[in-house]
PDB file of N, CA, C, O and CB in Angstrom:
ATOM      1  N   UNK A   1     169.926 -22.139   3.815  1.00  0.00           N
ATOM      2  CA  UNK A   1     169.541 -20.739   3.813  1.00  0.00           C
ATOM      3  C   UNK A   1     169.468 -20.211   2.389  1.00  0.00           C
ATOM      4  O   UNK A   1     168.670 -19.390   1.936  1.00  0.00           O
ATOM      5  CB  UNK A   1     170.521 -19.911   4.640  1.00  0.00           C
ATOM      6  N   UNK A   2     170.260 -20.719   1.900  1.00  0.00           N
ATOM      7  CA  UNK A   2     170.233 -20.314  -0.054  1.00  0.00           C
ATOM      8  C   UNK A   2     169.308 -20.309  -0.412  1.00  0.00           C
ATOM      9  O   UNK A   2     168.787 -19.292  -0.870  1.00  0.00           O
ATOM     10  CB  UNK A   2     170.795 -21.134  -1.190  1.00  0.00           C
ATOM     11  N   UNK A   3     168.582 -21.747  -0.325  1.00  0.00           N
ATOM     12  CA  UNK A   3     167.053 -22.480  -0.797  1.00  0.00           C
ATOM     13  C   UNK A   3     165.989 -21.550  -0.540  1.00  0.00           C
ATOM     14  O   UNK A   3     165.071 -21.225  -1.292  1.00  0.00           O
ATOM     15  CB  UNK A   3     166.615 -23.920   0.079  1.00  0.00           C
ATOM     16  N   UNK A   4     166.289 -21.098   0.847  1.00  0.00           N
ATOM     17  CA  UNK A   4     165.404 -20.554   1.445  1.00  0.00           C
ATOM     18  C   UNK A   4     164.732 -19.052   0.783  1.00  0.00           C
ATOM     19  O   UNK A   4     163.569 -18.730   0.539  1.00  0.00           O
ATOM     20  CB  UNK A   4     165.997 -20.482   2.705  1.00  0.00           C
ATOM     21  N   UNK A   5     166.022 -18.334   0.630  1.00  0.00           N
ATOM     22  CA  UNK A   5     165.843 -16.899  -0.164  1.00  0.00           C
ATOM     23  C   UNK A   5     165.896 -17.215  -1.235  1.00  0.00           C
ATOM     24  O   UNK A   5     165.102 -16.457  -1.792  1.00  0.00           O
ATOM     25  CB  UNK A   5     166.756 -15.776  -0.024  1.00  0.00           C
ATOM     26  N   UNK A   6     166.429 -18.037  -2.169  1.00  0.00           N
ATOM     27  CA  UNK A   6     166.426 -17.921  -3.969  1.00  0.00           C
ATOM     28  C   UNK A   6     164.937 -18.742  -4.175  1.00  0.00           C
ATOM     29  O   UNK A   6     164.483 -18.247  -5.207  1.00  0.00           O
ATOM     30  CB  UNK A   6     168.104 -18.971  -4.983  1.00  0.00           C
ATOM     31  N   UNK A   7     164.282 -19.432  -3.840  1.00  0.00           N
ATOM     32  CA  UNK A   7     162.719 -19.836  -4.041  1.00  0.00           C
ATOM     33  C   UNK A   7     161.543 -19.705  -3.480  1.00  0.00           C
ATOM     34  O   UNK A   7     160.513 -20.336  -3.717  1.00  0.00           O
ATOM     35  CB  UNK A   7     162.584 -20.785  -4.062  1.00  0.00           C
ATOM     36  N   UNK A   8     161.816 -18.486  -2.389  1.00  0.00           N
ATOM     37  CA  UNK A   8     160.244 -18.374  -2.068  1.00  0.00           C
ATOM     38  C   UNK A   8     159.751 -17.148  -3.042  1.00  0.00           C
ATOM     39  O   UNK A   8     160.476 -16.619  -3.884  1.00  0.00           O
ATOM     40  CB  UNK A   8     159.910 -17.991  -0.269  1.00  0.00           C
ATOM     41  N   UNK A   9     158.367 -16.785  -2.772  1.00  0.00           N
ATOM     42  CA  UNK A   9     158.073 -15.494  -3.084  1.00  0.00           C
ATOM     43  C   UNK A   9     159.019 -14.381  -2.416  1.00  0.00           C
ATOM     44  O   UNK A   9     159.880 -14.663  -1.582  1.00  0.00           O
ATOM     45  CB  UNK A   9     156.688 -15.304  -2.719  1.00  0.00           C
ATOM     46  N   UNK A  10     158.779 -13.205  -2.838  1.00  0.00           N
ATOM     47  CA  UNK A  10     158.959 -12.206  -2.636  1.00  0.00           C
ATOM     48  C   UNK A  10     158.827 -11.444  -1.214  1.00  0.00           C
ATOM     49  O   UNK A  10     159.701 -10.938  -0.510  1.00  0.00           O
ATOM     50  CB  UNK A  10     158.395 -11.886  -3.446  1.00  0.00           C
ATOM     51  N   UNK A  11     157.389 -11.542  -1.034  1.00  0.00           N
ATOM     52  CA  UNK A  11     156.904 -11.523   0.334  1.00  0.00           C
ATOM     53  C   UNK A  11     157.597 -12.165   1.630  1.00  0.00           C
ATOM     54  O   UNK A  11     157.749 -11.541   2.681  1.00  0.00           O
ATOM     55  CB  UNK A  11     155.728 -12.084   0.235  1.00  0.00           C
ATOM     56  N   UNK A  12     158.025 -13.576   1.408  1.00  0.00           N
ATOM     57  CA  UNK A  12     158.347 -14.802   2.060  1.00  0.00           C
ATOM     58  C   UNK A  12     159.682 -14.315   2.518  1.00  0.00           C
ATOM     59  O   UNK A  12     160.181 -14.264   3.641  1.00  0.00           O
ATOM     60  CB  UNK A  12     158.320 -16.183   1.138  1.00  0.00           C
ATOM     61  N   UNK A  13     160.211 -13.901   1.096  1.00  0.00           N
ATOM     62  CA  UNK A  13     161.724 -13.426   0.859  1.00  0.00           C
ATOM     63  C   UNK A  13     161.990 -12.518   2.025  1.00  0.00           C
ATOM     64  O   UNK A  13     162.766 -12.710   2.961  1.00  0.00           O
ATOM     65  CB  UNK A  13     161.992 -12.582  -0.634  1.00  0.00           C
ATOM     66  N   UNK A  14     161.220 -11.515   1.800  1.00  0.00           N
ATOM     67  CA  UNK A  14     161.477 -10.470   3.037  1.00  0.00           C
ATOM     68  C   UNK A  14     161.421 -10.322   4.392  1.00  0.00           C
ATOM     69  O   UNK A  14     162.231  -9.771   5.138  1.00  0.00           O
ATOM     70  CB  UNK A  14     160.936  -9.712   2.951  1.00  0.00           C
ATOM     71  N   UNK A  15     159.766 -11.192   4.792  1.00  0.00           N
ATOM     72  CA  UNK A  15     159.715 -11.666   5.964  1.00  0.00           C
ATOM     73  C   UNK A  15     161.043 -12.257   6.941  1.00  0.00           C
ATOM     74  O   UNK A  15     161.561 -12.030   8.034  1.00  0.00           O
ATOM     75  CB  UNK A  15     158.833 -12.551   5.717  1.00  0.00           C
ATOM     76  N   UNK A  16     161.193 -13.107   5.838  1.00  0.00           N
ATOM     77  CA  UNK A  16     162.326 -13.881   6.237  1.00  0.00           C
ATOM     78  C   UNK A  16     163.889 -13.287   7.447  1.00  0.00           C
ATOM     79  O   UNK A  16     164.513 -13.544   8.477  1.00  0.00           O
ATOM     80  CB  UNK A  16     162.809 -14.206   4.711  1.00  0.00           C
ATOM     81  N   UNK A  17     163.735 -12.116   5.966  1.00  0.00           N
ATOM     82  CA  UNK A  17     165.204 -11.392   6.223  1.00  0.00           C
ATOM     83  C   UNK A  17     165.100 -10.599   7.635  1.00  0.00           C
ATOM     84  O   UNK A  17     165.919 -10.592   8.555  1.00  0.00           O
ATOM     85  CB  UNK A  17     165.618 -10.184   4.883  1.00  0.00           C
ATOM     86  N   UNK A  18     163.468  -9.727   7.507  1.00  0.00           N
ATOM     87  CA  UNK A  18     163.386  -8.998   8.425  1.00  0.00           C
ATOM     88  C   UNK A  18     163.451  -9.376  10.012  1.00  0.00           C
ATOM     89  O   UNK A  18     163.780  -8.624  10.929  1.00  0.00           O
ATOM     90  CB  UNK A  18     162.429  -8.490   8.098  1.00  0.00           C
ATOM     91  N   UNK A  19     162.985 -10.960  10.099  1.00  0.00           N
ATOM     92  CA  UNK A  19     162.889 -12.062  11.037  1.00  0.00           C
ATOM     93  C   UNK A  19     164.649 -12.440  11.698  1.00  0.00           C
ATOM     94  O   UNK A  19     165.163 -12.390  12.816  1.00  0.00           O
ATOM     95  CB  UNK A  19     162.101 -13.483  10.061  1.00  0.00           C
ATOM     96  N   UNK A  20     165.072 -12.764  10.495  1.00  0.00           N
ATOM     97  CA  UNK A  20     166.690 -13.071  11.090  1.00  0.00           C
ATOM     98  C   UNK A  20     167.219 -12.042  11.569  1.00  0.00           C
ATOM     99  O   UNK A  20     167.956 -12.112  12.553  1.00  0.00           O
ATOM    100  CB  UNK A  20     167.765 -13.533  10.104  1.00  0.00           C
ATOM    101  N   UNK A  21     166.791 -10.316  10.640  1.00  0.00           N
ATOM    102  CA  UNK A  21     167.755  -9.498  11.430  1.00  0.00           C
ATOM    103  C   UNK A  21     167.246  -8.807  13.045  1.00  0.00           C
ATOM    104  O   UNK A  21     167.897  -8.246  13.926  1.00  0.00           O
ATOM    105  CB  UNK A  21     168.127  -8.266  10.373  1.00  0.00           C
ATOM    106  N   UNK A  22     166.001  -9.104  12.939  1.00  0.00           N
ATOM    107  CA  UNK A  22     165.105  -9.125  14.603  1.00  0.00           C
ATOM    108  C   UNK A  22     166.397  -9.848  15.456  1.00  0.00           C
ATOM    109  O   UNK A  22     167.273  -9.268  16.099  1.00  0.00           O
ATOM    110  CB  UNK A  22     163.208 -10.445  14.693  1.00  0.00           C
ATOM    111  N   UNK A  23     166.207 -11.364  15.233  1.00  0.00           N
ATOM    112  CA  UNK A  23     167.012 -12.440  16.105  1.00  0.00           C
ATOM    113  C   UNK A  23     168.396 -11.304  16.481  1.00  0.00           C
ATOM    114  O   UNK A  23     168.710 -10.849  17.581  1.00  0.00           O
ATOM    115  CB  UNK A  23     167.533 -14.192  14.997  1.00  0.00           C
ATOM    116  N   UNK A  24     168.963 -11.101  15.291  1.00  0.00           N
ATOM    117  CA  UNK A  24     170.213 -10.598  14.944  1.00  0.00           C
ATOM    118  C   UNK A  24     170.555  -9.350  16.188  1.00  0.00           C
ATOM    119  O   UNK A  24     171.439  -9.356  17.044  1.00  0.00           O
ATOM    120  CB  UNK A  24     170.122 -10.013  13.265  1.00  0.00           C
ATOM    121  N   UNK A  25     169.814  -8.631  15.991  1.00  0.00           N
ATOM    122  CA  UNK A  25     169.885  -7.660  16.573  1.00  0.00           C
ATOM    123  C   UNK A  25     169.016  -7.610  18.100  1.00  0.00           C
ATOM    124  O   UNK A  25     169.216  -6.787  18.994  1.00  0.00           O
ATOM    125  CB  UNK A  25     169.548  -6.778  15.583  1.00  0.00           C
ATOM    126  N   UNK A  26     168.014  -8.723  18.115  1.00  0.00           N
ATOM    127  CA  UNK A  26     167.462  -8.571  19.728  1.00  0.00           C
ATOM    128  C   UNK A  26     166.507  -7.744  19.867  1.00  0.00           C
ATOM    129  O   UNK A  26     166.363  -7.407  21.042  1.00  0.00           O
ATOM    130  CB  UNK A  26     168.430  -8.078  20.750  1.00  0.00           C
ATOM    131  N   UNK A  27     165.235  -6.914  18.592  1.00  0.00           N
ATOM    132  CA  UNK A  27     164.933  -6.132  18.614  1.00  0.00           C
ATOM    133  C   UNK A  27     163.993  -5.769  17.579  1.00  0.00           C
ATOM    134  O   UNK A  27     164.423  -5.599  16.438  1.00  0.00           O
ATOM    135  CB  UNK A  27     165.746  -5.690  18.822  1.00  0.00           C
ATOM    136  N   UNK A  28     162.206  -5.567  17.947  1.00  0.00           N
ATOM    137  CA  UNK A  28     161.659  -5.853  16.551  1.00  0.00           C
ATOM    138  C   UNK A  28     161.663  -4.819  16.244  1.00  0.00           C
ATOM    139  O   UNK A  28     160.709  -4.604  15.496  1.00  0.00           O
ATOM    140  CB  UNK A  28     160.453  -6.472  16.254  1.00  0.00           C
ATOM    141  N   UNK A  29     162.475  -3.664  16.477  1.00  0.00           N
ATOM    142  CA  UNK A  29     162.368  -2.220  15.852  1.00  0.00           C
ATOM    143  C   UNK A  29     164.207  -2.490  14.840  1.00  0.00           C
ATOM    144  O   UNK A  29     165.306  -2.933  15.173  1.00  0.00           O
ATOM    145  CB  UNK A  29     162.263  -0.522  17.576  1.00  0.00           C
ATOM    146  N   UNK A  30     163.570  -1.878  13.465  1.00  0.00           N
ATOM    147  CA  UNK A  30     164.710  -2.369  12.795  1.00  0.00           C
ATOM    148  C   UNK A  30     165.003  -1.330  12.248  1.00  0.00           C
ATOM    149  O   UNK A  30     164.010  -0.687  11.910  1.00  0.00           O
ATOM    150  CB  UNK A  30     164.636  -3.458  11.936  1.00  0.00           C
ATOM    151  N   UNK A  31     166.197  -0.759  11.948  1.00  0.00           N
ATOM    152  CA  UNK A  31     166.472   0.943  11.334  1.00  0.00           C
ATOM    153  C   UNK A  31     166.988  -0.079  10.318  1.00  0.00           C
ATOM    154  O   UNK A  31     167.875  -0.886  10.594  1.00  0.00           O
ATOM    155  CB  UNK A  31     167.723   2.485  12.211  1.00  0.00           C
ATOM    156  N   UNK A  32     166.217   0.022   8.801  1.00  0.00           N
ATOM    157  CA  UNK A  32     167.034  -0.294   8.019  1.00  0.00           C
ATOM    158  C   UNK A  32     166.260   0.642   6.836  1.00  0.00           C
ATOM    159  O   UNK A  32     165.404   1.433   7.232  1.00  0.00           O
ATOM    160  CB  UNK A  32     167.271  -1.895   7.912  1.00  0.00           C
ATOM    161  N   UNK A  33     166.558   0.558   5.381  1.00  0.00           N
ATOM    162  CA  UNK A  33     165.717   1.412   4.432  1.00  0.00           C
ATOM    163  C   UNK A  33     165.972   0.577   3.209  1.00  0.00           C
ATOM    164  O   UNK A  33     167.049   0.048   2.935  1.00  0.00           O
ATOM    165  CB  UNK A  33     166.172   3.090   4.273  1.00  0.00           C
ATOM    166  N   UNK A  34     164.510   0.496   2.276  1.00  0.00           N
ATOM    167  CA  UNK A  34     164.371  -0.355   1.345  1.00  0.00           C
ATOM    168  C   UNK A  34     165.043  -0.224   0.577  1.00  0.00           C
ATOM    169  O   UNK A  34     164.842  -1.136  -0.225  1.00  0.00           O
ATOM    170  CB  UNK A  34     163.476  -0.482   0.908  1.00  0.00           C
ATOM    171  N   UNK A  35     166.109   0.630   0.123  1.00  0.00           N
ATOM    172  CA  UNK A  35     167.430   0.316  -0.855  1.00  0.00           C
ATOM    173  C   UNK A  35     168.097  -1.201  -0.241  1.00  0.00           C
ATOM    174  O   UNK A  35     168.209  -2.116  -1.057  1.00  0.00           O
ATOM    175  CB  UNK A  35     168.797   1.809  -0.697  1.00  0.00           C
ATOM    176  N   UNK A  36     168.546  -1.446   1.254  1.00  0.00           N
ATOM    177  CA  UNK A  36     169.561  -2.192   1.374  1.00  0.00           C
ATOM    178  C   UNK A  36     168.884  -2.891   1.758  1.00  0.00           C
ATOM    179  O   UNK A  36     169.567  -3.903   1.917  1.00  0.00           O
ATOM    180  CB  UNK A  36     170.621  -1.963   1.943  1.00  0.00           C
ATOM    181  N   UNK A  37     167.302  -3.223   2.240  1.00  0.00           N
ATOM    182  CA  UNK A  37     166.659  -4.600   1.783  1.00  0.00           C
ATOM    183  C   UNK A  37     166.768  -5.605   0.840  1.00  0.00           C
ATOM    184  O   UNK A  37     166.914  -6.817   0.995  1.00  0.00           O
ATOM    185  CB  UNK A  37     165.748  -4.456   1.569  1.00  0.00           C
ATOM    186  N   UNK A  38     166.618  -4.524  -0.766  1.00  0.00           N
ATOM    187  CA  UNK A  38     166.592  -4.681  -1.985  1.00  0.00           C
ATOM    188  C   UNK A  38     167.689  -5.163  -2.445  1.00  0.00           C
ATOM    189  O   UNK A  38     167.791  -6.010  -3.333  1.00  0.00           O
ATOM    190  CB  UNK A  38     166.284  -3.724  -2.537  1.00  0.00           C
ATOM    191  N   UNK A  39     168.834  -4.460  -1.656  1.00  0.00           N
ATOM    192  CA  UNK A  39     170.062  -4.804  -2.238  1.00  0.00           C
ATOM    193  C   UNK A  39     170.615  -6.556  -1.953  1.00  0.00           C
ATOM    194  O   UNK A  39     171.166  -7.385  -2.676  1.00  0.00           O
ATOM    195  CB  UNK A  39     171.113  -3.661  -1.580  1.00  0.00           C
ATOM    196  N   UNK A  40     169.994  -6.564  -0.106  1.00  0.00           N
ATOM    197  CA  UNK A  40     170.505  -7.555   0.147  1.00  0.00           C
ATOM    198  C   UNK A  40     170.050  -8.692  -0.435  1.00  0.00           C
ATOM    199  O   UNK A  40     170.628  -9.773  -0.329  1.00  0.00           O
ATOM    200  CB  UNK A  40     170.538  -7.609   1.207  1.00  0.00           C
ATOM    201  N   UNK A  41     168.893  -8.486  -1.138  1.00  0.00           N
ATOM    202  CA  UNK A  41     167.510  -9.360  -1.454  1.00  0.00           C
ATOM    203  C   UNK A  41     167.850  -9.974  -2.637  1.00  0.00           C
ATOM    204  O   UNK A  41     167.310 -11.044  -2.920  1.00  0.00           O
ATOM    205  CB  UNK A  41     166.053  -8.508  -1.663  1.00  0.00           C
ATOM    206  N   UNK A  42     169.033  -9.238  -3.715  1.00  0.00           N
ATOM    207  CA  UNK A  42     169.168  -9.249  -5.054  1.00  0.00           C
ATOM    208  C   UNK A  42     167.983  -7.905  -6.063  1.00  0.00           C
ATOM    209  O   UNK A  42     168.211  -7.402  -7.162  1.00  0.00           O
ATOM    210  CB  UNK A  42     168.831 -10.986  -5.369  1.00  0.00           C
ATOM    211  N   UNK A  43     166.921  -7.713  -5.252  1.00  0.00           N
ATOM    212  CA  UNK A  43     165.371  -7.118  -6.344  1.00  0.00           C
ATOM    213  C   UNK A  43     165.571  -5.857  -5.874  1.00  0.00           C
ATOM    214  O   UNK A  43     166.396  -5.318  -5.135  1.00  0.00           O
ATOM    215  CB  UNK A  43     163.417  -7.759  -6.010  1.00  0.00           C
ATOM    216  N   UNK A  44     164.443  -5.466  -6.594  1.00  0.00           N
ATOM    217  CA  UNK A  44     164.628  -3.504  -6.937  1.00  0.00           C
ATOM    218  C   UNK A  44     163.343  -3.074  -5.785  1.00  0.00           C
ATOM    219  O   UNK A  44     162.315  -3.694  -5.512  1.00  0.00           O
ATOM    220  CB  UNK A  44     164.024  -2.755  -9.270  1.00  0.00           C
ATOM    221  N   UNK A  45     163.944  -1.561  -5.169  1.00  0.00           N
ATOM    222  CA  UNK A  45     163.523  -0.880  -4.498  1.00  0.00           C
ATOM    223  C   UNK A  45     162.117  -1.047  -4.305  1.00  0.00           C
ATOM    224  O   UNK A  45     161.609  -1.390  -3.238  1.00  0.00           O
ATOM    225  CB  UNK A  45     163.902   0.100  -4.821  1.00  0.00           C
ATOM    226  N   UNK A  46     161.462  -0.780  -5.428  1.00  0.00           N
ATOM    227  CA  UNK A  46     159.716  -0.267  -5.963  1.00  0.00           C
ATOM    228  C   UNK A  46     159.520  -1.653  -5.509  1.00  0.00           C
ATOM    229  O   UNK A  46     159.130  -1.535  -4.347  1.00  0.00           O
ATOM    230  CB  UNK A  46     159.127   0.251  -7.981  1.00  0.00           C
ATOM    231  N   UNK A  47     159.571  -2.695  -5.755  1.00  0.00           N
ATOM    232  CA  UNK A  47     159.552  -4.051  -5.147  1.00  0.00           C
ATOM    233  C   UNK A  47     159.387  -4.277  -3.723  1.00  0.00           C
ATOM    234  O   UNK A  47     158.417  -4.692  -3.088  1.00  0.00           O
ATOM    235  CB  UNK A  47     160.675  -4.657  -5.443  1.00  0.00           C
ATOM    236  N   UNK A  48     160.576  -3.903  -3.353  1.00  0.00           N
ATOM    237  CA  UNK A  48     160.382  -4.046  -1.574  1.00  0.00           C
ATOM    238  C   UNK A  48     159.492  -3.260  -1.123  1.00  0.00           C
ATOM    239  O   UNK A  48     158.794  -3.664  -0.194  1.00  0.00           O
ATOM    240  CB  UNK A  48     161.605  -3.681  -0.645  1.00  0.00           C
ATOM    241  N   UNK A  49     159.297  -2.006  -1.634  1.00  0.00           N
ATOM    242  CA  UNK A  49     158.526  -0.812  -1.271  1.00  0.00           C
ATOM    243  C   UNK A  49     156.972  -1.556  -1.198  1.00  0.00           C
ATOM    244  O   UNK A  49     156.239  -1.579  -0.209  1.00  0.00           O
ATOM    245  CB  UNK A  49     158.719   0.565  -2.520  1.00  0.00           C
ATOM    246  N   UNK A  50     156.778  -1.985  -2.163  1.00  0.00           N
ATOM    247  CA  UNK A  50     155.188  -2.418  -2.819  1.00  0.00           C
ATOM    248  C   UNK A  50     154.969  -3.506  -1.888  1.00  0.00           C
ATOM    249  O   UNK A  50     153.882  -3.495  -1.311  1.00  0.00           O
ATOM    250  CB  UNK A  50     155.054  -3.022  -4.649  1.00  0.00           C
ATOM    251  N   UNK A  51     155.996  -4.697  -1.549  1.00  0.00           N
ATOM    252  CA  UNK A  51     155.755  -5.838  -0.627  1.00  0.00           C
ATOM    253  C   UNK A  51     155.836  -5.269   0.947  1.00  0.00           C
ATOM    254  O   UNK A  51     155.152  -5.947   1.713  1.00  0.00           O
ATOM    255  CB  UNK A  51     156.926  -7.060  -0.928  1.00  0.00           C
ATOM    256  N   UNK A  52     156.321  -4.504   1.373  1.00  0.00           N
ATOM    257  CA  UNK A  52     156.302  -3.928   2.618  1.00  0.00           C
ATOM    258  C   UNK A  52     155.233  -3.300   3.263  1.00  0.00           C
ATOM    259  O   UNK A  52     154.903  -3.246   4.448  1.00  0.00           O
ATOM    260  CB  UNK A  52     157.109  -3.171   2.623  1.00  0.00           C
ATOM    261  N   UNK A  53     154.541  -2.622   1.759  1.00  0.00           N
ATOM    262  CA  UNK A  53     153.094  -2.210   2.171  1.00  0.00           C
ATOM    263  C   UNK A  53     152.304  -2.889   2.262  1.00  0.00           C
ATOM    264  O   UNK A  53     151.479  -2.747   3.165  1.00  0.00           O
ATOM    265  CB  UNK A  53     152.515  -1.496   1.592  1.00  0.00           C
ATOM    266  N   UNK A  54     152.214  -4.071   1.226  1.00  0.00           N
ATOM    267  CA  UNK A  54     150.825  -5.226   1.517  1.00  0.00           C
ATOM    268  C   UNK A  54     151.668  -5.861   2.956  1.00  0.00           C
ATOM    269  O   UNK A  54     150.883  -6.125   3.866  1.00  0.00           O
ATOM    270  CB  UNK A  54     150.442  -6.847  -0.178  1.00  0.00           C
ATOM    271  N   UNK A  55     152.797  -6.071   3.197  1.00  0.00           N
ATOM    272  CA  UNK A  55     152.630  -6.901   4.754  1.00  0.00           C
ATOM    273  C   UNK A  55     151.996  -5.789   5.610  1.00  0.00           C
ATOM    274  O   UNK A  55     151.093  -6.137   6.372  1.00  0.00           O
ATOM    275  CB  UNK A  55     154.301  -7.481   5.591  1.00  0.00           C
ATOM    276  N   UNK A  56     152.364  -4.481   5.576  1.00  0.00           N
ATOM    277  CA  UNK A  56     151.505  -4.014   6.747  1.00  0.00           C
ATOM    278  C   UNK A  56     150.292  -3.772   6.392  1.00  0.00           C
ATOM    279  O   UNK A  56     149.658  -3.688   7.443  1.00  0.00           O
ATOM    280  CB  UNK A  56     151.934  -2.874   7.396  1.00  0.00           C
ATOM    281  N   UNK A  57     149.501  -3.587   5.386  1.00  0.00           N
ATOM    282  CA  UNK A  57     148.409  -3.757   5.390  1.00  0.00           C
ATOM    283  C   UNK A  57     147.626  -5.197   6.062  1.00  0.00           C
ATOM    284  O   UNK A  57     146.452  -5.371   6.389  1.00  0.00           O
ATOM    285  CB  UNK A  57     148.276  -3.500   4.190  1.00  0.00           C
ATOM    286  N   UNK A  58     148.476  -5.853   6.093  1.00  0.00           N
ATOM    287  CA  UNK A  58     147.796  -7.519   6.579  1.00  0.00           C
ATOM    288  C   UNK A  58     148.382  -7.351   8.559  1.00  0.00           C
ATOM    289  O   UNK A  58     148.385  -8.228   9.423  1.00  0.00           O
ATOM    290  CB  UNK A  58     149.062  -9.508   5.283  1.00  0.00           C
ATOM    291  N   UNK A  59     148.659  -6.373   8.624  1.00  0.00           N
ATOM    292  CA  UNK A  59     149.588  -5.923  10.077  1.00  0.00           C
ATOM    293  C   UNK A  59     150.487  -6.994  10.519  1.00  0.00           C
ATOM    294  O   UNK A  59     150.463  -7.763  11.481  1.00  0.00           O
ATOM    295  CB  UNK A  59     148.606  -5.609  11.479  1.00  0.00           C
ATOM    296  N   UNK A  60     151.390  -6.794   9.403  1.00  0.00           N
ATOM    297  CA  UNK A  60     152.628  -8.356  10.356  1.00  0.00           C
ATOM    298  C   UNK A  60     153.728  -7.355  11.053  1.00  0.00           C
ATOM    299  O   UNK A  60     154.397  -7.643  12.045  1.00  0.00           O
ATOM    300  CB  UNK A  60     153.926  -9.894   8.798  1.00  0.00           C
ATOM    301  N   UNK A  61     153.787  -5.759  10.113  1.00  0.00           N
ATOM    302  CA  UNK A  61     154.639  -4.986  10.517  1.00  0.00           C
ATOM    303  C   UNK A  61     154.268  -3.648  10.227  1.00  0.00           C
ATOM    304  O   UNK A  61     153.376  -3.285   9.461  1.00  0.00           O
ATOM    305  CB  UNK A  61     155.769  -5.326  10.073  1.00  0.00           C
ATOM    306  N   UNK A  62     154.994  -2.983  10.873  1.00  0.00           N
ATOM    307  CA  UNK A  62     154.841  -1.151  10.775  1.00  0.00           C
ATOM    308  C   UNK A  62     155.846  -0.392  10.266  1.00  0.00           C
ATOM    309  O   UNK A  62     157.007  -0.421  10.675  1.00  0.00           O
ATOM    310  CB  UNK A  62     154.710  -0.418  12.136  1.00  0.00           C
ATOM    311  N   UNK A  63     155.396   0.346   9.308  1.00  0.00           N
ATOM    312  CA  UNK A  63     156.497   1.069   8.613  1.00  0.00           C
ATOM    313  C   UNK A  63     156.362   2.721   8.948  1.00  0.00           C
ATOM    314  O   UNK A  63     155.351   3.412   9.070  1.00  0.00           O
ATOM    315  CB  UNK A  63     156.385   0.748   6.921  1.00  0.00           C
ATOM    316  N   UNK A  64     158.065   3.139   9.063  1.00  0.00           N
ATOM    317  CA  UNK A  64     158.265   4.340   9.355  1.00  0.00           C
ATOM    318  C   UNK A  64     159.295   4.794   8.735  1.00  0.00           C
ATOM    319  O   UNK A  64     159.930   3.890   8.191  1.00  0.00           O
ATOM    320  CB  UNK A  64     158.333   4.528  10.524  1.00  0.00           C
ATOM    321  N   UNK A  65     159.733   5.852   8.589  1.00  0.00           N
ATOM    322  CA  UNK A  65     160.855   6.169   7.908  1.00  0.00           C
ATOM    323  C   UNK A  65     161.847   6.032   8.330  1.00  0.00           C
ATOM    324  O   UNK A  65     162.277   6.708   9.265  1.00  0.00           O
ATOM    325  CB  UNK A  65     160.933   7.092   7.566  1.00  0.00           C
ATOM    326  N   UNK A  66     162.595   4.949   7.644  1.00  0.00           N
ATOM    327  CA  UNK A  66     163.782   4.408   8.041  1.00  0.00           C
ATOM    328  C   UNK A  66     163.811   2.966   9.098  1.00  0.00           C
ATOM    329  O   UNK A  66     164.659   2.208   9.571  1.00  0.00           O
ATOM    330  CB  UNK A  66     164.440   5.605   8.684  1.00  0.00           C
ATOM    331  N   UNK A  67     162.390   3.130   9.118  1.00  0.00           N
ATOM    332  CA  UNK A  67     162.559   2.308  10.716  1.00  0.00           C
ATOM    333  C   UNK A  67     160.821   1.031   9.991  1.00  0.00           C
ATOM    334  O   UNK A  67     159.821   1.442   9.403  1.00  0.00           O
ATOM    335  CB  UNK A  67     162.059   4.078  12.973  1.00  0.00           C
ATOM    336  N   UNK A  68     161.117  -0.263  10.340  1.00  0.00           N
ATOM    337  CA  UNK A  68     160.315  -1.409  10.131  1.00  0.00           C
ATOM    338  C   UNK A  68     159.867  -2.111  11.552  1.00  0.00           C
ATOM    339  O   UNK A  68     160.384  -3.165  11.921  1.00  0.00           O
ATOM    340  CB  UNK A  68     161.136  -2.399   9.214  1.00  0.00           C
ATOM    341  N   UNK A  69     159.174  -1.641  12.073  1.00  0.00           N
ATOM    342  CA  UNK A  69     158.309  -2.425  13.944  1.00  0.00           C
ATOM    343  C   UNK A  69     157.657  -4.016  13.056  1.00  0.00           C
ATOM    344  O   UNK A  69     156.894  -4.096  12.094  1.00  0.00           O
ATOM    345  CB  UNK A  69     156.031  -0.853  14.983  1.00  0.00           C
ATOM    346  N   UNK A  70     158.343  -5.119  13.871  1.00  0.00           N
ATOM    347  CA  UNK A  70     157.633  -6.253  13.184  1.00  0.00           C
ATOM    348  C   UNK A  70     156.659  -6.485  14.378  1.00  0.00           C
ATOM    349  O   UNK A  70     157.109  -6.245  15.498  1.00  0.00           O
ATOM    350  CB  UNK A  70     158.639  -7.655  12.695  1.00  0.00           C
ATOM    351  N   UNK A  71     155.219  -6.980  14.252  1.00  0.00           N
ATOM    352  CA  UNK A  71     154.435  -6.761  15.195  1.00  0.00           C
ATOM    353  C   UNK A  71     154.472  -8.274  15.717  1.00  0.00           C
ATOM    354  O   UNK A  71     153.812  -8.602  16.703  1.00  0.00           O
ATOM    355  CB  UNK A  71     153.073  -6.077  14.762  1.00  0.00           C
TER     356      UNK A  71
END
């Protein structure tokens, strides 16, 4: 799992996280907010912010305030 988050992209990085905490929680509606993405991620806010928008622009997910729908 180390491998996994310390060498992909960015993008990859997040997918990732947002994917396990789906499993995690049972639920593709996720209340979380891009500070503690970022935080968990190691990278800065404007970062997650900027990669969150190109995934939903490509529609893998939906963003709302506070709240991430993975489609």
């Amino acid at each position: 799992m180390v491998n996994a988050v310390a060498f992909q992209k960015v993008d990859a990085r997040i997918l990732y996280l947002l994917h396990q905490k789906s499993q995690l929680y049972k639920s593709k509606e996720l209340s979380v907010t891009h500070q503690k993405l970022a935080d968990e991620l190691g990278i800065t806010r404007e970062a997650v912010s900027r990669v969150l928008k190109q995934i939903e622009t490509e529609g893998k997910i939906k963003l709302s305030r506070n709240k991430i729908t993975l489609l």
